[in-house]
Every structure is written in structure tokens, then in C-alpha cells.
N, C-alpha and C positions, 0 to 999 in steps of 0.2 A: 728245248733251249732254256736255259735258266740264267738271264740279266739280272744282275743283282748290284750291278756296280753305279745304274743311274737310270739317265734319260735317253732313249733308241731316239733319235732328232733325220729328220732329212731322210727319213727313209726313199724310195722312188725319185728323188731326183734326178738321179742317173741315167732314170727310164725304167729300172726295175725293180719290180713291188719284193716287199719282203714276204715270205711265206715260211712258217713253223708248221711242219709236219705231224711235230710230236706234239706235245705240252707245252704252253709258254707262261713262265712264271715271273712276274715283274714285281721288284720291290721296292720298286721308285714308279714314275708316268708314262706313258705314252703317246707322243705325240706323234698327230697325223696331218701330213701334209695336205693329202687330196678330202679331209672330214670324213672317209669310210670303212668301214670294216666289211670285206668279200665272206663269204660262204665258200666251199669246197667247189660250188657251181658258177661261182665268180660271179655272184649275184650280190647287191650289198645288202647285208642285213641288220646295219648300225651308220645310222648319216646322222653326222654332228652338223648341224649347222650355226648354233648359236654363238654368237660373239662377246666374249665379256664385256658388257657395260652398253652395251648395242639396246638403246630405248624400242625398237622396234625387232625384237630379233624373231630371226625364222623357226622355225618345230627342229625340234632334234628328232631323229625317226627311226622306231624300231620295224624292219621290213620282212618279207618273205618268209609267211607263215605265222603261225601262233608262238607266243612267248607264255612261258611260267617261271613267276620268281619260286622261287623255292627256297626255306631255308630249315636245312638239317640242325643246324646250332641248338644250346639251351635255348630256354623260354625264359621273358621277360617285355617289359613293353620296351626296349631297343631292341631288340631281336624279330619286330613282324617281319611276315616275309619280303613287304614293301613299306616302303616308308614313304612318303610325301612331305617334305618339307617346304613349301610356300614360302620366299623370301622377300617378294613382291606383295602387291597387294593384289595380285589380279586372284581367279578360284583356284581352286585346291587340284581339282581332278575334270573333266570334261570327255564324255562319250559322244561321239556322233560316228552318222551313217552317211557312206556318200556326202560328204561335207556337211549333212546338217547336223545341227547340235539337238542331242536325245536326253544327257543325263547330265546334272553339273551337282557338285558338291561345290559351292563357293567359299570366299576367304573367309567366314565368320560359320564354317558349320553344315550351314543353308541344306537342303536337297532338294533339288528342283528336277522333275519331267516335262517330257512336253505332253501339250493338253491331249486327251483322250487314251492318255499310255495305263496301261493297268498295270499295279501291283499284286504280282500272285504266287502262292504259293507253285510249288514244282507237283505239287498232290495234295489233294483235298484234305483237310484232315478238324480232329474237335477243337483241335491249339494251330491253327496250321499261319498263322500271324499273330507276333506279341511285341505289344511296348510296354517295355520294363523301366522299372524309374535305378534311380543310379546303385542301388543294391542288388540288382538282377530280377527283383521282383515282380511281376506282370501283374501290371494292371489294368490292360486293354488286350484283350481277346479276340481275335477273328477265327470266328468255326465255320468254315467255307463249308464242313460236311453239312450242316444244319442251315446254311447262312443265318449266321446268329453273329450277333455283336455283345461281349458283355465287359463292363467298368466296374472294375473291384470285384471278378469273379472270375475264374478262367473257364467255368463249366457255366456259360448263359444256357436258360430254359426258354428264354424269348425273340425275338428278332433283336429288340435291345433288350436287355438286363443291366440293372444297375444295382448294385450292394452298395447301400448308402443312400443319403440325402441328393438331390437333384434340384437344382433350380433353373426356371426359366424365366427371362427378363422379359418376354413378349409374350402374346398368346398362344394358347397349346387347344389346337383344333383336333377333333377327333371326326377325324372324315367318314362315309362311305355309311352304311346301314347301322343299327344297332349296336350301340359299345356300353365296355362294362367296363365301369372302375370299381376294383375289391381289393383290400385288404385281406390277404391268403393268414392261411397258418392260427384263424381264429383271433386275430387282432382289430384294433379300433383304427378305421380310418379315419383320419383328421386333416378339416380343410381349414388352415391358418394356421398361425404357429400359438407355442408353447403360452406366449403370452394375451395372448385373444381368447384363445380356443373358440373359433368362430363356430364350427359345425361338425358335428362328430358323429358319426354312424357305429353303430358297435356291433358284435356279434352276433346279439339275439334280433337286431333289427329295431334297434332303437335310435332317437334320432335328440343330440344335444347341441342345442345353438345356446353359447355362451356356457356349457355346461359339461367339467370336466370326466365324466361317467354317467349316463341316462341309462339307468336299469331300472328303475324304478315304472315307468310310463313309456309309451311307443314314441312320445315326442315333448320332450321336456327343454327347457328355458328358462336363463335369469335375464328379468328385463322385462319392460312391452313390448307389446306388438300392436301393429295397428295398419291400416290404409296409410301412403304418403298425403293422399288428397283426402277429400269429404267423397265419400260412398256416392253413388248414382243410382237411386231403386226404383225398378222397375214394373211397374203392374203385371201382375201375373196371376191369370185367369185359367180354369179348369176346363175340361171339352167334356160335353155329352153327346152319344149317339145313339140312336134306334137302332137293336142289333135286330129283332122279331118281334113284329105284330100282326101273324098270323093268327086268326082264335085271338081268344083272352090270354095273352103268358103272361112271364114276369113277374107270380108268384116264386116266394121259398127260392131265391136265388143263391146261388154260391158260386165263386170263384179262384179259381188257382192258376200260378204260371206253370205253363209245361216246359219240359227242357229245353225247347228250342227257343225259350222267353217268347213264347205267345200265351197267351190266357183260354184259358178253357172254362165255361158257365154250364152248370147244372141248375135248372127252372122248372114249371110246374103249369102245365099247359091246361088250365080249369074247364076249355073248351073241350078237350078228347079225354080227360081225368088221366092225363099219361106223365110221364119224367120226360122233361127233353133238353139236349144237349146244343150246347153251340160253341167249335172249336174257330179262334178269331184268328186269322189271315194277318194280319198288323199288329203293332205293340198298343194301340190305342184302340180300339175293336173298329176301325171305320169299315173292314172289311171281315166278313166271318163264313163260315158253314153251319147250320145251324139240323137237327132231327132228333126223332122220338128215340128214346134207350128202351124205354118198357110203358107198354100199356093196358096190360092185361089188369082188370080192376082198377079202381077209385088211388092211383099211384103219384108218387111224385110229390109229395109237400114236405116239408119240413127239409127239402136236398144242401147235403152237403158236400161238398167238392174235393179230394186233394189230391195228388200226385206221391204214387206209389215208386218204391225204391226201381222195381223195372218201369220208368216214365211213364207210363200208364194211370192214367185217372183211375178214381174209384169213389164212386159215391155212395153215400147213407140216405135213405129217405124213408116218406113217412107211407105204409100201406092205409088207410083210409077206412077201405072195406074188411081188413079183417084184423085192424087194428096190432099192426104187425111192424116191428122195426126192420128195413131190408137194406141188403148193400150189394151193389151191383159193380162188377171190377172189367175193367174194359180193359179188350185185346191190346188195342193197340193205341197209340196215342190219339187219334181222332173218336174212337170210342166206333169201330165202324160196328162191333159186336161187344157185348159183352157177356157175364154169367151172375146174375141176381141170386141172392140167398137171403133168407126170413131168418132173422136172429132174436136173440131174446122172447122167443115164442110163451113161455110161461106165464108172463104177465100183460097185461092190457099197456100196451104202448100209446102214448098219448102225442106222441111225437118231438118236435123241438131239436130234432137232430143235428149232432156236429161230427167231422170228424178229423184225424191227424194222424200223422205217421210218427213213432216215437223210436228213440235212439236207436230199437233194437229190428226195424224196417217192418214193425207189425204195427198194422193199423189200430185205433184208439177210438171208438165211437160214443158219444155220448148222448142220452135221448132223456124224457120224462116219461116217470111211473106216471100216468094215466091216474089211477087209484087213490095213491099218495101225494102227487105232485113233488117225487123224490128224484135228484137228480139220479141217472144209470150210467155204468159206466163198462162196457164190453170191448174187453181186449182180445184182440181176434188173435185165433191158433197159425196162420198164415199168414201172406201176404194176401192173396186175395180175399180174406175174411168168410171163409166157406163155412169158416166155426169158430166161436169163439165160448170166452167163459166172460160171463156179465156178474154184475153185482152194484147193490147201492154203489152210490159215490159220494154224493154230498144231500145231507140231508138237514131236519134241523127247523125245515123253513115252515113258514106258514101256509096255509093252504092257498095255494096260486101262485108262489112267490118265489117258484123253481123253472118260470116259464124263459123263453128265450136261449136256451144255453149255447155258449159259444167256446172253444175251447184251441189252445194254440201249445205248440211245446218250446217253454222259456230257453232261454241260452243255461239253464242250471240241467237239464233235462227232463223238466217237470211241468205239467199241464198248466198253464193259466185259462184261467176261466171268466168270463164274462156273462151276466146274467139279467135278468129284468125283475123287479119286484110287481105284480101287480097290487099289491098292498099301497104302497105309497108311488109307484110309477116309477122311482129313480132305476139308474144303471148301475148296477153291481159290478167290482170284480173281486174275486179271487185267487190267492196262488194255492197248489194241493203241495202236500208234503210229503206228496210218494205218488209211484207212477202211476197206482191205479186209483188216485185222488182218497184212499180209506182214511186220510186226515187233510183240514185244507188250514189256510191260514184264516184270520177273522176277514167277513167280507168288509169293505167299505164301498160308498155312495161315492160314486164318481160322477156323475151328472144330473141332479137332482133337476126335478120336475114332473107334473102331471103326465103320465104316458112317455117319456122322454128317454127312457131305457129298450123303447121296443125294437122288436126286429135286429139286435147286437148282431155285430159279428167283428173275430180279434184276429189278430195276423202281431208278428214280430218283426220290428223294424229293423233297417240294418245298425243301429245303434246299441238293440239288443233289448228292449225296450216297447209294452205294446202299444199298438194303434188300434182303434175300435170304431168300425160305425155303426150307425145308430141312427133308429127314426125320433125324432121330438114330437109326438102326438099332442101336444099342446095345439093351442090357437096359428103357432107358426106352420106347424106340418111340414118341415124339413129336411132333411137328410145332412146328419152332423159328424166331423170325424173327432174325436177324443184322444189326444198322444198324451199318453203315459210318462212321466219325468223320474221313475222308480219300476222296480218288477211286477207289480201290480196298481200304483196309482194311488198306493199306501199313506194317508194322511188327508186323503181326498182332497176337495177341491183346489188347494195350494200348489198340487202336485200334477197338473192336468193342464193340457191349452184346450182348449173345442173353438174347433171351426164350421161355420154353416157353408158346406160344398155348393148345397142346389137346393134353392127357395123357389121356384117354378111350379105355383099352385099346387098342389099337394103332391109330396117325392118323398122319397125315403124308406120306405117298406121294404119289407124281405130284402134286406142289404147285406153283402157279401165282400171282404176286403183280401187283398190280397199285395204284396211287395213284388214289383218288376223287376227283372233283370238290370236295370238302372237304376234298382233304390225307393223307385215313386211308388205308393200306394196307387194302386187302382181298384173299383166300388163298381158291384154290379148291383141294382135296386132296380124298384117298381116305381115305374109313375102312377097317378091316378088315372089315366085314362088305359088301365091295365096294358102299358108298353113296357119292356125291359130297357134298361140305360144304364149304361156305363158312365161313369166319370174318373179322371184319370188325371190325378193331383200332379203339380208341377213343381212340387217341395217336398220335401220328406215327413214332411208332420200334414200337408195337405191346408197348412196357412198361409 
């Protein structure tokens, strides 16, 4: 039926509804008496109820079944398939379920859910939600594959990812265990801005407060620094302990930390004429195990200590009886076995023994010509030192005046040496200028006084820098440590602190230093009443 002439009015009045079979095309209105439009089932599936200009008016209702607007038409924005046009002020659009309200777009825009409703994609995906700004461009990302979020990136590598500057107006807590903040891609992290430049960490691991590139120095600065208040110092005293006084020990001591930062002592037990060992239980020796390594003949004087590249001790000491330099390299970390060998057998060994492990994880021993009073210097063929090749090392000196040698490998990878003059008493040191010390630097007096060089022994501090103890055979008779302000103490006394560790009636003999796993020097020596004692500095320089 095709009306084209107006308005169909008054339909069903009569009692009988109108019904089009075919197509009905109207080119004018259609008005409905009873507000509804039937289905073939005579079901309604269009009730008008709304009343023009009615402040309260009813739902117009689309019924029975699912609806789709559709429009075949060009494209344009009057052509969506739906339109909404709001002429009221009340929202735009409204979803609910069984009466309740689930989803509103109101009159200014708005989208609003109800609480706990999730927004989700139909299927997981790297882009699978995006807010794009008004050119289509995404700039917020939901990767529901990854659950990742990212801002100014649509590919986030993090849970958040941000491309760009980020600010936060409150605190930014970093919870739970362990966190890192890094600057990726080899770039300088910066905490402040452009015009502060408060603190800067950079690539190589340097650190600039106030300072815009610290390459120079691991932590550089323009400005002071200082305490907010007046400092608070506090007395800070040394511990000594009695590790063995079985027999006479506590000659010719020497000490080193093992791997597992406990300290290990090579002594000289003048009761049984033997080498004896004692591996310490504590970082301060208050608890040790203490036995003999070898005592076959007049053995054990002049010992020196070190820890070999497989953690294992290995000591150098002095044969007695057949005037023999010997090094003994132990199994295991406790030393519960070892294997002795007699080295530099050609000459009369006079003893004075040192030893060290150098870059290349072969041990370094140094002793005196007997003969000469020449320092020696035998780089062993192994690790265990079963052979080596010896030769002068430093020589030069006056007769006596090569006594005490002490020997440490600098941060350059070069021997320093520490020495005693019997000529005039002082404390020598020297740096060598090659690994097997065949040139050394000029020595200088670092502790000047009557006997006041005796009994050296040198270690490298964690500054880089040596430490040395040392007996004062003077009228004091005590046990002193000397840190170095330069690679060897170069300029002498300007260049040196000395501190007296332990004044306790006569101390200081056969002393032995070594650096803790904490940085502190620790000193194995003899008291006078032939007991072995530790002391175990609580500062880095042991002042």
C-alpha cells in the first residue's frame, strides 16, 4: 500500500486495526491511536508513550527481541547508523539490567559504569585497548597479552612504560624487596632538573652532585659538603687476644684472610723447633684451631703467610738446620696437610722471609742472602711453588741493612717492599720497577728511630695504599702501625700517620698485618712473655 496523499488518522476506531500485508510507504505521518505497532504475532514491538511537552513523560519502547539500526546509505557524520540527539538536559544514552542502571553516557559526554564493572577487550591482544587524542593517534595502550600499560608508546616493555617526562606531585614508594632505578640505553640518570642538576649517576658509574658530567672521578661535586650538626667522636679502642701459649710460640708470625674472611696465622713454636698453624673460628681471632705443619728439623722462623689463587694457604719459612728457604702449600683451607719444598738451595739462606701472590696467581717469595745480606727474590714455577727460579732482587745495601723484608703487590701490579736498616734502625720502604723487583725505586725512612723498623710487615689497604707494622725497639717497645699517604711513603715522614696499637710491656715483635674482609687491618705479633696476640684495628689506618 502506498499513502502518499497525507495523514492515515483514526485508524481502529471502528474496532478494526489496520493491517498492510505488503510494503507500506508513507510520505507524510502516521498516527496511532492505541501508541503501538503489532508484529505478525500480534505482539507489540513499538509503544509510543511519550506526550509532547509532558515534564514527566513515560519510555517509548522498542519490544520483542533484538533490534539493529542499520544504515546502507553513504558515509558521513549525519549518516551513523544511530543518532541521539538530546534535547533535554537529562543523558544522552542509558543501559540497565532488570531495571538497574549499568552504563550512562550523560548530557556533557561523561561515561560512567557501575562500580566493579570491567572494561575488556572481546580477546587479549599487544593493542587490545587505546585512547587516541583527537587525530586518531594512541597514546595510551592496554596490552592485556603482556598486561602492560604504556603512555606515548603503543609497544610498552613494562607493566608501565612511559615515552616522555613523568611527574609526580606526592611520594613515589618503591615497595616489596630490592629495586632498581637505571637509566637503560647507556644514558646519565638525573635526580633534579635541568637547572639544579642535583645528582647525576652516569654510565661508567660515577656520581655528580651539582655537577653536570662526573667522568673525571667516581664522585665529584661543586660546593661543600659537611655534617648538618658538630660531629660526635667516639673512643675507639683495639682488642687483643691470646690465640696459643702452648710451649714458647709467637715467634716469626704472619697472617692472612682466607676466603671465607677468617684469618689464618703461620708462627714458630721455639719449644718443639716446628712451623705451626692456627686457622681463627671469628673475624677477630677470639676463637681459633691452632697445629704443627712441619717439624722435622730446627723449622719455622722467618713464616710467611698468604692465600693462594685455589684458597689455600701457603707459607715460606726459615730451615734453621740446613739453612734452607722452604714453602709449604696446604691442601686445604685449614691447612689439615700440606707439601714443603726447599728452594733456593744454592746459597746460604739467612732467612727474613716474605711472600705474595702476583697478578699472574704464582707465588712471589722473598728471603736474605745469608752471605751478602742481599735481598732474594724467587718466583715460583706454580702455584704450589714445588720450583721456582730465584735471583738477587734488591741489593746495594750495607752489610745488615737488608734485614726484615716485607713485601705486598701494589694496585700498579708491582711489589712494595718494606724493610729495616740495622745501620741506623729506621723503617724502610720501597717500590720495585718490575715484577721480579731487578730495579726498585730510591728507598726512603718512614719511621725513623733506634730499632724502630724491626719485625715490618706490609699489606695494601683498601684505598690502595700501604699499611705496615712494625716493632719500636726503642725505650717504648711497642707495637706501631704506619699508613702510607702515597705508593710507597715517598717523601717520608710528611707522608705517613703511625699509630702505637699496643704499649703492654714489651709487644710488638714478629708482627704480621693483614686487611679484613671489612677493610680493618688486623696484626698478629709477639708479646714478651712469648704469647701470640692479635690485635684488630677498628679504623682503616688502625688510628
Amino acid at each position: 500500500m502506498d499513502l502518499n496523499a497525507g495523514i492515515i488518522s483514526n485508524i481502529g476506531n471502528a474496532g478494526t486495526d489496520f493491517t498492510a500485508t505488503g510494503g507500506l510507504t508513507l510520505a507524510g505521518d502516521l498516527k496511532l491511536s492505541n501508541n503501538q505497532i503489532l508484529n505478525s504475532a500480534g505482539t507489540a514491538t513499538i509503544i509510543l508513550n511519550q506526550t509532547p511537552g509532558d515534564s514527566t513523560p513515560s519510555k517509548n519502547i522498542l519490544n520483542a527481541g533484538n533490534w539493529m539500526v542499520q544504515n546502507t546509505s553513504a558515509a558521513g557524520i549525519n549518516k551513523a547508523a544511530l543518532i541521539v540527539d538530546q534535547q533535554m538536559s537529562e543523558d544522552l544514552f542509558t543501559a540497565s539490567a532488570s531495571a538497574a542502571t549499568k552504563f550512562v553516557i550523560d548530557n556533557s559526554g561523561n561515561i560512567k559504569s557501575v562500580a566493579g564493572a570491567d572494561w575488556r577487550p572481546l580477546t587479549d591482544a599487544t593493542n587490545a585497548l587505546n585512547i587516541a587524542k583527537a587525530d586518531g593517534t594512541d597514546f595510551v595502550t592496554f596490552d592485556t597479552t603482556n598486561s602492560r600499560v604504556g603512555i606515548g608508546t603503543t609497544v610498552p616493555l613494562e607493566k608501565l612504560d612511559v615515552r616522555g617526562n613523568a611527574s609526580v606531585s606526592g611520594n613515589l614508594t618503591l615497595a616489596g624487596g630490592s629495586r632498581t632505578i637505571a637509566a637503560t640505553e647507556m644514558n646519565n640518570l638525573t635526580i633534579g632538573d635541568s637547572a639544579t642538576q642535583n645528582l647525576i649517576l652516569n654510565p661508567g658509574g660515577n656520581i655528580g652532585v651539582g655537577v653536570t658530567s662526573p667522568t673525571t672521578f667516581k664522585l665529584e661535586l661543586t660546593g661543600n659538603f659537611g655534617p648538618n650538626a658538630a660531629p660526635t667522636y667516639t673512643a675507639i679502642s683495639q682488642t687483643a687476644t691470646t690465640l696459643d701459649s702452648t710451649n714458647s710460640v709467637g715467634q716469626y708470625t704472619s697472617i692472612a684472610i682466607g676466603r671465607d674472611g677468617l684469618p689464618v696465622i703461620s708462627f714458630y713454636d721455639s719449644t718443639n723447633s716446628a712451623l705451626r698453624f692456627c686457622k681463627c673460628t671469628a673475624a677477630d681471632c677470639s676463637t681459633s684451631s691452632c697445629s704443627a705443619i712441619e717439624s722435622t728439623n730446627d723449622v719455622g722462623k722467618y713464616s710467611a703467610i698468604a692465600i693462594g689463587t685455589n684458597g689455600n694457604p701457603i707459607i715460606s719459612h726459615f730451615d734453621d738446620t740446613n739453612n734452607q728457604l722452604r714453602v709449604c702449600a696446604c691442601a686445604d683451607a685449614a691447612c689439615a696437610s700440606s707439601t714443603c719444598t726447599a728452594l733456593d738451595t744454592s746459597i746460604t739462606s739467612g732467612g727474613w722471609t716474605d711472600i705474595a701472590i702476583g697478578w699472574d696467581s704464582l707465588p712471589v717469595v722473598v728471603h736474605t742472602d745469608a752471605a751478602n745480606y742481599d735481598s732474594r727474590v724467587c718466583q715460583c714455577n706454580n702455584t704450589t711453588c714445588t720450583a721456582a727460579t730465584c735471583s738477587i732482587g734488591w741489593n746495594g745495601w750495607t752489610t745488615g741493612d737488608g734485614e726484615g723484608n716485607s713485601s705486598a703487590i701494589g694496585v700498579e701490579g708491582l711489589p712494595i717492599v718494606s724493610t729495616h736498616s740495622h745501620t741506623n734502625g729506621d723503617l724502610y720502604t720501597y717500590k720495585c720497577l718490575a715484577a721480579n723487583c731487578s730495579s726498585v725505586s730510591a728507598a726512603v725512612s718512614t719511621y725513623a728511630g733506634t730499632h724502630s723498623g724491626n719485625y715490618t710487615s706490609i699489606a695494601i689497604a683498601p684505598d690502595g695504599l700501604p699499611i705496615i707494622s712494625h716493632y719500636d725497639g726503642s725505650s717504648t717497645q711497642d707495637l706501631i702501625v704506619t699508613k702510607c699517604s702515597n705508593s710507597y711513603c715517598a717523601g717520608g715522614a710528611a707522608y705517613q700517620t703511625s699509630t702505637t696499637i699496643d704499649s703492654t710491656s714489651n709487644v710488638g715483635t714478629w708482627t704480621s698485618i693483614a686487611i679484613g674482609n671489612d677493610g680493618l687491618p688486623i696484626i698478629s705479633y709477639e708479646a714478651v712473655n712469648t704469647s701470640l696476640k692479635v690485635a684488630k684495628c677498628r679504623t682503616s689506618t688502625c688510628s
